[in-house]
Each structure stands twice: as C-alpha cells, then as structure tokens.
N, C-alpha and C positions, 0 to 999 in steps of 0.2 A: 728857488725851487718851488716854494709855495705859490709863484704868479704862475708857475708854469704847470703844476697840478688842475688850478685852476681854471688857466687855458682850455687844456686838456677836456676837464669835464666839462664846462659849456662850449666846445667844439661837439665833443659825442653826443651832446643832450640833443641838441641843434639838429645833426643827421638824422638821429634815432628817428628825430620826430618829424625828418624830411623822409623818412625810408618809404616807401611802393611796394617791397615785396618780401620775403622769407631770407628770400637770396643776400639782398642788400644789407641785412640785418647782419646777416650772417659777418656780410665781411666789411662791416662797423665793428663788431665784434672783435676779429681777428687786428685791424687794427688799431684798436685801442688797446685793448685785454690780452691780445695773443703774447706767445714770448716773445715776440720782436716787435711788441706794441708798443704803442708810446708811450703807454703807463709806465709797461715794463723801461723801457731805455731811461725814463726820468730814474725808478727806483735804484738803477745799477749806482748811479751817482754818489746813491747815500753815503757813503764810504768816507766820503770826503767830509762830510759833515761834523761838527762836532757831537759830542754823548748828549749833551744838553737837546742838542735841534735834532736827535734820530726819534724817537719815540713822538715830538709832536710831529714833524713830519710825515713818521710812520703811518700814526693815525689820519692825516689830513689825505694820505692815500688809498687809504681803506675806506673810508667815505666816499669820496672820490669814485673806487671801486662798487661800492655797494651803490651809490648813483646809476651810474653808468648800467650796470646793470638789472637793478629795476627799470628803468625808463626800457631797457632792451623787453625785458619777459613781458612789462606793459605792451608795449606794441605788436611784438609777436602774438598777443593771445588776443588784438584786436585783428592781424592781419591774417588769425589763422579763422577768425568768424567769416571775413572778410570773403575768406578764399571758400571756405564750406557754401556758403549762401550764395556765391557765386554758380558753385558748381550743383547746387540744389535745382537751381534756376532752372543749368542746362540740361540736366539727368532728370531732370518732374518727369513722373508718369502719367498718362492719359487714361484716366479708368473709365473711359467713355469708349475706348477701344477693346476692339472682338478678341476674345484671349488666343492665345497660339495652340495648334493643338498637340496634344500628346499624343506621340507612336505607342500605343498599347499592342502587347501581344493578343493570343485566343490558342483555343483549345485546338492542338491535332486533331485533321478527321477521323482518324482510328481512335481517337478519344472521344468524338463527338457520336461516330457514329454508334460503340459500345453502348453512348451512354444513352442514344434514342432506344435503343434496342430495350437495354436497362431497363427503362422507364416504361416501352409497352408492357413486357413482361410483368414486372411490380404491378402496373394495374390490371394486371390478370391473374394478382394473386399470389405469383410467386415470389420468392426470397432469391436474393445475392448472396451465393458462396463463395469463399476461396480460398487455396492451400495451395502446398508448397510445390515448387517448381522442380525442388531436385526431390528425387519422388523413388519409393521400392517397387522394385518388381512384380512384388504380388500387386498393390493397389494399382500399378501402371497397365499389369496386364493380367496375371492369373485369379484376381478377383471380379474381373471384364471376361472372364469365361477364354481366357488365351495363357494355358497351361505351356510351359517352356519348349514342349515339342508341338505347339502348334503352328502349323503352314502360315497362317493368316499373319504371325509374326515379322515376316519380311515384307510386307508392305508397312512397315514401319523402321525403317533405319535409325539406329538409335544411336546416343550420346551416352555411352556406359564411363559411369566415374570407378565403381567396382562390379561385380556381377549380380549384385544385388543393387545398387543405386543407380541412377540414371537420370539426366533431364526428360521425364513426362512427355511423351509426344502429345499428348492430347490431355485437356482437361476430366477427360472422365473419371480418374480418379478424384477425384471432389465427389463426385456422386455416389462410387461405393464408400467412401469415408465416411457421409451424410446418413446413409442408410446404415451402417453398421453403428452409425451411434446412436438412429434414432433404437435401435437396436428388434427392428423390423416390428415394434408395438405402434406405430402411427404412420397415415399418410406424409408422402414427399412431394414437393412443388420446389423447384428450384432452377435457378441456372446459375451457372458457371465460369464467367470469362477468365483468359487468361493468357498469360504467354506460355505458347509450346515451343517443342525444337525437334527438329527433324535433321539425318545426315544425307543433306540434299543438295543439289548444285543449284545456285543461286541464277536464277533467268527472268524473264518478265511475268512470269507466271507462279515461280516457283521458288521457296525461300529458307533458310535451313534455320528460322527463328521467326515465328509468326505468331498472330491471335488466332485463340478460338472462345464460341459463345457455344456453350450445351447446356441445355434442359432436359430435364428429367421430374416424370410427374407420379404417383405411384397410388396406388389404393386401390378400394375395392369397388369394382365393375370400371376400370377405365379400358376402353376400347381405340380400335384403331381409327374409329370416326374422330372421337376428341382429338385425337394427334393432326386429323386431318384438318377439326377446325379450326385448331391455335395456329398450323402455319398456312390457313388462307388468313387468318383476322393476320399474321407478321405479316404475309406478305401484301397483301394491299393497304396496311400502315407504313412499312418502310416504299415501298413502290409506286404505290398508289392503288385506288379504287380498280381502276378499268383492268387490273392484272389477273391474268387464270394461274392456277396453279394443277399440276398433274404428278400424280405420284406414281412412279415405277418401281417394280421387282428389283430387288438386290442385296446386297449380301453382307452384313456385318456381324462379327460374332457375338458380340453383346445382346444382338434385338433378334426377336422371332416373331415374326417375318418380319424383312426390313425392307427398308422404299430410299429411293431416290425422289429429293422435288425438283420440277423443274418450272419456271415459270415461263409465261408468254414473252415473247421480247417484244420489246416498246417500241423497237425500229420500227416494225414493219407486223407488229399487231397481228402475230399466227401466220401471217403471207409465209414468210421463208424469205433469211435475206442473208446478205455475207457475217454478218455480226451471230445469228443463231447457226450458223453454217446452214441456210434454206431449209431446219428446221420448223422454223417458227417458237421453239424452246430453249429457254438455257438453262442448263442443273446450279442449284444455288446451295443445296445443304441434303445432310443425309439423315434419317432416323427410323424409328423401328417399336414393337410391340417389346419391352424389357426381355431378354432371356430366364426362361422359369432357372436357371442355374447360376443368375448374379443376384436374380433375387433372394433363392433359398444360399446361398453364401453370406448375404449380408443379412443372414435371421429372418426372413419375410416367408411365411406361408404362401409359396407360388400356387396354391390351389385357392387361398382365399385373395393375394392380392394380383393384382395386375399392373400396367404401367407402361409408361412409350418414355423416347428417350430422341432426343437429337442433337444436331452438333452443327454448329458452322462458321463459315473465316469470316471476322468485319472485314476486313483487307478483301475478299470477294465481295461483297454485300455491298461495300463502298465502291470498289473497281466499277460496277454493274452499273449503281443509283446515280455516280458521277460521269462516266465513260473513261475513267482511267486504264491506258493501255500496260501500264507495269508496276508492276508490284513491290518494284525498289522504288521507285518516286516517295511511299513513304519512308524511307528509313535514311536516304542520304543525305535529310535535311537541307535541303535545297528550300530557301525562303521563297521564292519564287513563285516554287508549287504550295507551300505549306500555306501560305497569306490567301489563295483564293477561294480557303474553305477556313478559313476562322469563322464565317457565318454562315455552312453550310447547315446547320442542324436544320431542318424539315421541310426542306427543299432541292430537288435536285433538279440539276442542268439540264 
C-alpha cells in the first residue's frame, strides 16, 4: 500500500505540472482527491491492515494528500496570472482614442424660454416672485378688483376645490400678496411666473394648465409710457431688433386704462399675410395703468402712487419666436420635439 501511495503521488505531481488550463486542474483533482479518487480507493483498503501499519500508513496518505494538493493551488495561481495577462492583453484600452459621447439631456423650452424672459427682467431691475398655486378667492380675484358678482369673472373658468379655495387662474395674485406685504410703504418691481389652470378644452391653442409671466411695477409718477418702454426693450430682446410693437384699447379689471400689444410679424414685416391673418400684427400679452382700487386695497395711496401691470403665456411667446403650431407639443413629452430646442435659448428659427 505504501508503493502504491506513492505511485499515486508522483503520478499527480507529474500532471499537475503537465496541466494547460483551470479545467484540467480541475479534474486532476477530482481524480486523485475526489471520492472515487485514487487516493480515496487505496485508503478504503486500510481495514485490512493491521493496528500497527494504520496510523503509519495513515500518515503516509495525508502527506501524500497535503502534496498533491500544494502542487494543485501552486499551479492554479500560476495559471490563473496566466489567464489574467492574457486577457489584459486582449481587453488593453487605447487612450489615444476619441472618447464616446454622452446623451445628455437640456432644459424644456418653456423652461428656457421663462428663463430668457427671467433674466431680461432681473436686468431691468426687477425681482422673481412666487406663491402658491392653490390660492383664495379674495387674492385670486376680489383683491384684483373682481368682487363675487362681478361679470368679468366668467371669462375665467375656474377649478374650485371649496368656494373659497381654488387653483389661481393667473398669477396675479403674487402681485397683490407682494404689495400687501410691502404694506403699500415702498415701491414694487417684479414679475411673477408660474403655472395657472384654467376649465378649458384642451386644442392647439388652448389648455386647461398652462404658464404665465406677469410684472407689476409700482411708485410714484410711473406712467403709461414706462409700460410702453419696458415692452418695446422685451419685445425686441425676445424677437429681435427689427420688431414694432402697437398697443390697443382694452379691458381688464385690475388696470385702468388697459392695452393690448401686438407686435409686427416677422413673416411678412407689416405686409399682411396668412400667419397675422393679413394684419401685419399679432396680440402677444396684455396690461394696463394699475387700478386706483387694487392699489388702495393692498395699503398704497392711489393719489400718491401709480403703476402698470402685465401678463403673458411663455407657451405664446415661444409658439411665436419658434413657429410652433400647438400648444400640446409641450406637454406630451414627445422627445422628438423636446430635443430641438435643448439649445434654443437666444435664438429663434
């Protein structure tokens, strides 16, 4: 039994150290060392042996054993270097090569366009407000000079959560909130964006959740010219230079007297064409000389101060500067559309 132990191990040694790969290793392993290994089938034998020859035997197989498998983990952790530097070889990277590029997102144009907007405003002085979207009654409407029976009220379809709260059609309440806290002891500069809601049928023009951007300017001796000059400088920053701007008669309860703008269209530069309806004009926003009765409601001495006010959709402003024909394009997330104005910002088509 001892010639044949020793067989055994210099048979394994021998393989061990003819083995190629992880595999072969493997099943060296299993027949020497496994339970049906040869080691194993010599040790079943012992039995026969007498008490004297089990214990040196014993040992002479555990030796045997602890051989056999050093010479294995030796080679394995040559053939697993082996296999690594192999595969180093084939996988090396080329840092000489142009890197892949990343898909990055960018900003919604109703994002981008707020934020142009944003930023003329701020360098003309003004401040960014803004508040809450589920909004009261009074600041939504009876503090804007529209008392519960007034007519003007149904041209605003509203989202009433009770008969006092409501989703805000328009961001004007930010403006009587602003001035009630300056508590009508200082002038006001500001604008307002924001999301409104309206109960309206959703069409290419028309949407029952939309933005708006309103300013509101307030002190003493402000006249209807300033009104007129802040939105010639917006509109030929968002539009361009070559844009006229015209203001007409019209009727909002908050402002007295109040205007429509309309500006020149670009198509066809005053001519009259399908796009102005052969106006030569298109209406872009609306505002107005403040009401001496929103002022004297939010504390202000309408005798000492004065103040214009206006309002208007990005969602127009961008329809217009880009030639966007519908007004759901923004909101269905359609990547399609969203990706061709990630770098619209101060340029339009």
């Amino acid at each position: 039994m001892k010639e044949q132990l020793e067989t055994i191990r210099q048979e394994a040694i021998a393989e061990v150290k003819e083995a190629q790969s992880l595999k072969n290793l493997q099943d060296i392993k299993v027949t020497y060392l496994g339970k049906k290994g040869s080691l194993t089938s010599v040790l079943r034998g012992m039995g026969k042996l007498s008490k004297e020859e089990r214990p040196i035997v014993g040992e002479i197989a555990n030796n045997v054993r602890e051989a056999i498998t050093k010479e294995i983990d030796e080679k394995t952790e040559i053939l697993e270097n082996k296999a690594m530097e192999e595969k180093l070889e084939k996988e090396s990277i080329d840092v000489t090569l142009p890197g892949r590029p990343v898909q990055v997102g960018g900003p919604h144009l109703l994002t981008s366009i707020i934020e142009e907007i944003e930023d003329l405003f701020i360098g003309m002085g003004y401040e960014v407000r803004e508040g809450p979207e589920v909004e009261t009654d009074y600041y939504n409407f009876e503090a804007l000079n529209l008392p519960k029976d007034h007519p003007a009220r149904d041209m605003q379809d509203t989202f009433y959560i009770t008969n006092e709260l409501l989703l805000r059609t328009h961001t004007s309440p930010v403006q009587a909130r602003t001035m009630q806290q300056y508590g009508g002891m200082q002038p006001v500069k500001m604008i307002c964006p924001g999301k409104v809601y309206r109960r309206d049928t959703d069409d290419a023009t028309h949407s029952h959740q939309f933005t708006q951007i309103e300013g509101l300017y307030v002190d003493e001796n402000v006249r209807m010219s300033d009104l007129k000059g802040t939105l010639n400088r917006f509109a030929k920053s968002i539009f361009g230079e070559d844009r006229e701007i015209r203001l007409r008669p019209s009727f909002f309860p908050f402002t007295e007297p109040s205007v429509e703008m309309d500006i020149s269209c670009k198509v066809c530069k005053g001519e009259g064409c399908s796009v102005c309806k052969h106006s030569g004009w298109i209406e872009i926003l609306g505002g107005g000389m403040v009401h001496p009765n929103v002022l004297e409601m939010a504390g202000y001495d309408s005798g000492k101060y004065t103040g214009f006010a206006f309002g208007m959709g990005p969602e127009r402003i961008a329809m217009l500067k880009y030639g966007i024909d519908d007004i759901r394009n923004f909101y269905i997330n359609d990547k399609r559309f969203l990706t061709q104005y990630h770098h619209a910002k101060g340029g339009a088509l």
